[in-house]
C-alpha positions in Angstrom: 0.0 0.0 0.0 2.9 1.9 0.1 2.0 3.5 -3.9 -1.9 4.3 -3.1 -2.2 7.6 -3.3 -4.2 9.0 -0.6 -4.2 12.9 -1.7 -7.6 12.9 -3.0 -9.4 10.5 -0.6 -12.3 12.3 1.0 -12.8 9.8 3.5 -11.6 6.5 5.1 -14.4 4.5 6.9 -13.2 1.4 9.2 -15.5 -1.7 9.8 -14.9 -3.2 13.1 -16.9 -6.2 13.3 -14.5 -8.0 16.4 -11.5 -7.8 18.0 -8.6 -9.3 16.3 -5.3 -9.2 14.2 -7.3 -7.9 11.3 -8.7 -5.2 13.4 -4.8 -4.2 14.1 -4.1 -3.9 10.5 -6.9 -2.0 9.2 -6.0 0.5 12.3 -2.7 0.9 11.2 -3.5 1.0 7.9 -5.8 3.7 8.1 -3.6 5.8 10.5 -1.7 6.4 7.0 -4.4 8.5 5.5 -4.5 12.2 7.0 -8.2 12.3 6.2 -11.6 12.7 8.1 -12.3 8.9 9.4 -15.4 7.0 9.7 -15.5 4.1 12.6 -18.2 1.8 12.3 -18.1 -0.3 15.6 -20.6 -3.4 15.7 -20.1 -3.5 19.8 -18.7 -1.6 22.3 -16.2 -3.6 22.4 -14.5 -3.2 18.9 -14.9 0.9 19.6 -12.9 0.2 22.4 -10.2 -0.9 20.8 -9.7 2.1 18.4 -9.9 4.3 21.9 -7.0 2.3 23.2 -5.0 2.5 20.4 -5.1 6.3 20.5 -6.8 7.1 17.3 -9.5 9.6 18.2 -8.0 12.8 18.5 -8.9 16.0 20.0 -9.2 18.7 16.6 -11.3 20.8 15.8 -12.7 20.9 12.5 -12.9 24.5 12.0 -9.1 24.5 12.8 -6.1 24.6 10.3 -3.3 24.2 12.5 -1.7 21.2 13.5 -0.9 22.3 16.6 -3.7 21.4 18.7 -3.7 17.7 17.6 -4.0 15.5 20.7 -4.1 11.6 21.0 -5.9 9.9 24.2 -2.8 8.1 24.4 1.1 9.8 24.1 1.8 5.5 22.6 -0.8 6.6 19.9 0.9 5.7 16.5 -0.7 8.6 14.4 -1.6 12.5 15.1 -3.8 13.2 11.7 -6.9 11.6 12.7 -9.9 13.4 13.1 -12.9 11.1 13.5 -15.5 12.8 12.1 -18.5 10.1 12.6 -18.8 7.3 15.3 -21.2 4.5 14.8 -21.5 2.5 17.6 -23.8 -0.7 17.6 -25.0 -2.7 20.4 -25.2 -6.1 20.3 -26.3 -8.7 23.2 -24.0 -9.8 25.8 -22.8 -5.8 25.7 -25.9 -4.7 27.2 -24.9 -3.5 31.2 -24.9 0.3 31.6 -22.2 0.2 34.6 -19.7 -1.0 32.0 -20.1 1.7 29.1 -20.5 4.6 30.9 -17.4 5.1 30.9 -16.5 4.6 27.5 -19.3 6.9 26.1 -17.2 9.5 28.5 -14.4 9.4 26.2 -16.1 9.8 23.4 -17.5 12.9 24.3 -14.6 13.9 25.7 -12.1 12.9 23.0 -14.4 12.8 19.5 -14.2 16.3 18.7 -16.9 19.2 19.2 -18.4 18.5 15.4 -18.9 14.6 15.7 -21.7 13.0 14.6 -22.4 9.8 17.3 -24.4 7.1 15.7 -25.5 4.6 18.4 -27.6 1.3 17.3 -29.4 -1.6 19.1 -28.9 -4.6 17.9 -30.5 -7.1 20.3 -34.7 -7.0 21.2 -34.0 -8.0 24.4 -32.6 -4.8 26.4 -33.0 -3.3 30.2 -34.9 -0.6 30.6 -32.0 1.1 32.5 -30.3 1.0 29.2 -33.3 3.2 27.4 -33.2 5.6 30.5 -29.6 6.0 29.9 -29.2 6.1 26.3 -32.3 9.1 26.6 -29.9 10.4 28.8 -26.7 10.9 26.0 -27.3 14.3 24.1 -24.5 13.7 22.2 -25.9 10.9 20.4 -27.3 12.9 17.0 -28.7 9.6 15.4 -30.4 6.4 17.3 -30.7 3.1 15.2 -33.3 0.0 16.9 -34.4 -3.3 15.9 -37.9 -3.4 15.4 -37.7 -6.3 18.2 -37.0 -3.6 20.6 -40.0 -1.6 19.6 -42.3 -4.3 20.0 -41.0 -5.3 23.3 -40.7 -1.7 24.3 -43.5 0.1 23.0 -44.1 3.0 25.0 -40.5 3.7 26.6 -39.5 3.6 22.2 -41.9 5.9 21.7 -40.2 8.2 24.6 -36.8 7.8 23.2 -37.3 8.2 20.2 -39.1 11.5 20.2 -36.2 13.3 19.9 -34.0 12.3 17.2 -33.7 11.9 13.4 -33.1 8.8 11.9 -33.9 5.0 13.3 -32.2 2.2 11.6 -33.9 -1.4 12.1 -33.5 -5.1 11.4 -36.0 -7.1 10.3 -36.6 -10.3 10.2 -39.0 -13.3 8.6 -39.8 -14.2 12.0 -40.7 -10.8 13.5 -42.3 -9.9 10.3 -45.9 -12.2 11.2 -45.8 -10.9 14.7 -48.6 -8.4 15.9 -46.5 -6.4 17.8 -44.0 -6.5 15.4 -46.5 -4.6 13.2 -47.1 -2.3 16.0 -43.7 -1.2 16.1 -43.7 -0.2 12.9 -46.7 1.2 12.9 -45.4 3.6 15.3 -42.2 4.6 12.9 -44.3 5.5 10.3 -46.1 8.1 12.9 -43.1 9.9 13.7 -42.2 11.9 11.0 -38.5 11.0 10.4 -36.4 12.5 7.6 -35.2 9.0 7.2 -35.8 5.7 8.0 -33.7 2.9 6.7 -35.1 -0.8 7.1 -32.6 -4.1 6.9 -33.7 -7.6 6.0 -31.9 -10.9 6.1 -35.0 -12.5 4.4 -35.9 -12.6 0.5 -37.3 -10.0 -1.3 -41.0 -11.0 -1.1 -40.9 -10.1 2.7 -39.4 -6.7 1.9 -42.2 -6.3 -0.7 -45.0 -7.2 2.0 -43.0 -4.5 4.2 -43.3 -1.8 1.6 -47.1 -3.0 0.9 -47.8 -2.6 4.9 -46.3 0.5 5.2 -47.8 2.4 2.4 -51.1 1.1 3.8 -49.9 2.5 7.6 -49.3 5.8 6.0 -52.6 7.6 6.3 -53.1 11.5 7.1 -51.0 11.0 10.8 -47.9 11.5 8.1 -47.5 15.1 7.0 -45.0 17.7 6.4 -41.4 16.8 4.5 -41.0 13.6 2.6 -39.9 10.4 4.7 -37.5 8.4 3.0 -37.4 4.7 3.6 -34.6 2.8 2.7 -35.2 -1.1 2.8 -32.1 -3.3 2.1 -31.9 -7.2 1.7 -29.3 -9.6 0.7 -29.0 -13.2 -0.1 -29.4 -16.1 2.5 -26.7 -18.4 0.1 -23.2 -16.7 0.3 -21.8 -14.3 3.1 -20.4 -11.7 0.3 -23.2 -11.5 -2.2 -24.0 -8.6 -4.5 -27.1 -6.7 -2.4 -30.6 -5.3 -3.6 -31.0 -2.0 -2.3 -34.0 -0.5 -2.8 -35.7 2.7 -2.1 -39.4 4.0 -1.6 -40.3 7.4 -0.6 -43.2 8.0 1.7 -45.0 11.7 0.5 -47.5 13.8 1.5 -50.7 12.2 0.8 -51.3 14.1 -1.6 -48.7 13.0 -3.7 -47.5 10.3 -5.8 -45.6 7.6 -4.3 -42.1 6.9 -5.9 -39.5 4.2 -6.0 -36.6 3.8 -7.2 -33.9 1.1 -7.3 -30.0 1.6 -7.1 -27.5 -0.2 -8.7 -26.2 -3.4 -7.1 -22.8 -3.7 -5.1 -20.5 -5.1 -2.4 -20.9 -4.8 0.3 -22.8 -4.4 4.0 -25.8 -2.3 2.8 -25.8 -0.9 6.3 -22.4 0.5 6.5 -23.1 1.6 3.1 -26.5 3.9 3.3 -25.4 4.8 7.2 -22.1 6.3 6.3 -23.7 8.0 3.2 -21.5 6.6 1.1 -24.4 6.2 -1.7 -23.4 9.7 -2.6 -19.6 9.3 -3.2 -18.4 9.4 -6.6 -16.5 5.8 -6.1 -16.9 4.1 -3.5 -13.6 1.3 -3.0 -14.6 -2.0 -0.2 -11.4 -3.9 0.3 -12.2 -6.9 2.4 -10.5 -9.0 4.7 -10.2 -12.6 5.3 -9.4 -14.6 8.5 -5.8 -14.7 7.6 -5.6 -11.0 6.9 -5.1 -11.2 3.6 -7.0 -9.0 0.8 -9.8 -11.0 -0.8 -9.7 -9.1 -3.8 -5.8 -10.6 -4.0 -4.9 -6.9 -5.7 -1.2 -6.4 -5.6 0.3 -2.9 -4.2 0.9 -2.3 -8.4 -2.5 -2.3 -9.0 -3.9 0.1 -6.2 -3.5 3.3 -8.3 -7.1 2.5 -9.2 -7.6 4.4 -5.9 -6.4 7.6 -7.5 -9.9 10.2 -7.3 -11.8 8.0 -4.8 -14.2 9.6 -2.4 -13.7 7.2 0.0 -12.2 3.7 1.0 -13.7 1.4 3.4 -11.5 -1.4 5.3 -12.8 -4.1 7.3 -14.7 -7.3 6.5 -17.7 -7.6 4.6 
């Protein structure tokens, strides 16, 4: 990687789906890039790791000057990093307040003044110490749920939820028959979000009977701007498959109902839409096997491809 250039990368997004030697490489691999970073942390735990390895830094972004670039930690390898969005998701097993608290201090602390804090729920099954605490964070700018949580959670979801702008949730076959399921996102469609982005591990009939349900859920309750849905799923047959994404826009009643399908790629369609990567001009996944070696098996020669990229993503699909 030593040829890549790297001047007219926009932005470098990490994918930290565990803890491991891959993990360390990605790190250090991205601490080469002197561009606005991206961490996408599946659980606490991953996030964690980037903290201890020094590469959130104190900078603001209005700020020129080197000067004021601080690691957490003097051992940090790099002082170029500015981590301009965090996206942290929960997952079960990571689900004890006590433990995090902590944690979410150094982000605020740490992150930078103009961070965006993306925090996600990955597990239905979740105290409601947790919701009281997460309603707590102000710093969190966008909340992501599974729709498991709604149901389960109906009226402390709908108090959490009041205040923020996006909600990000995984469905699946066997929450999509359940009543309360429907209730849940029932409720979604009542809240007037500027965006809502569904996920489905099923086949594309179920996301079908989601769009049908939800355009039949949208009644006058839903008013004002335009609420996108985004609804993403992907093959049950191979782990790195090429992903459906599609779109359907939720208007005023008064107007016409639009959808509108994106090209296929590779990819996690939820690091994907989250980051807002849709928008780049190119968009470069580089994905990592068990061994650490690049999938893609491109030699350093053949990375100038890189050359004019908006942004790079590193982890494991």
């Amino acid at each position: 990687m030593n040829n890549v250039p790297v001047s007219f990368i926009e932005r470098v997004v990490i994918m930290l789906c565990a803890v491991d030697s891959n993990q360390t490489e990605a790190v250090k691999l991205l601490a080469r890039f002197g561009s606005f970073a991206t961490v996408f942390a599946e659980n606490v735990c991953a996030l964690s790791f980037v903290l201890r390895d020094g590469l959130i830094c104190r900078k603001s972004i209005w700020d020129d000057s080197m000067k004021d670039w601080k690691p957490i930690h003097s051992r940090a390898p790099v002082n170029k990093l500015y981590l301009e969005t965090i996206y942290i998701f929960l997952e079960a097993g990571h689900t004890r307040p006590d433990l995090n608290e902590r944690l979410f201090g150094h982000i605020v602390g740490h992150a930078g003044r103009h961070s965006k804090v993306f925090f996600g729920i990955c597990t239905g099954h979740i105290h409601k110490q947790w919701l009281d605490f997460l309603g707590s964070l102000q710093f969190i700018t966008e909340l992501a749920v599974s729709v498991e949580l709604i149901g389960a959670n109906y009226d402390l979801f709908s108090r959490l939820v009041a205040k923020r702008t996006l909600t990000y949730c995984e469905i699946s076959e066997n929450w999509w028959n359940d009543d309360v399921f429907k209730e849940g996102l029932k409720l979604l469609t009542q809240k007037q979000f500027e965006r809502l982005v569904l996920q489905s591990d099923s086949k594309g009939e179920t996301a079908r009977e989601i769009l049908s349900f939800l355009e039949e859920s949208t009644d006058d309750r839903i008013t004002g701007k335009c609420v996108t849905i985004d609804i993403s799923f992907l093959s049950d047959t191979k782990p790195v498959a090429k992903h459906i994404q599609g779109r359907f826009d939720f208007c005023p009643p008064t107007e016409e109902h639009r959808v509108r399908r994106q090209m296929p790629y590779l990819g996690r369609p939820d690091v994907y839409k989250l980051c807002g990567m849709e928008k780049a001009k190119h968009n470069v996944y580089m994905t990592a096997s068990s061994e650490g070696e690049n999938e893609n098996k491109e030699s350093e020669d053949e990375l100038s491809f890189l050359n004019g990229c908006k942004s790079i993503t590193f982890g494991r699909a």
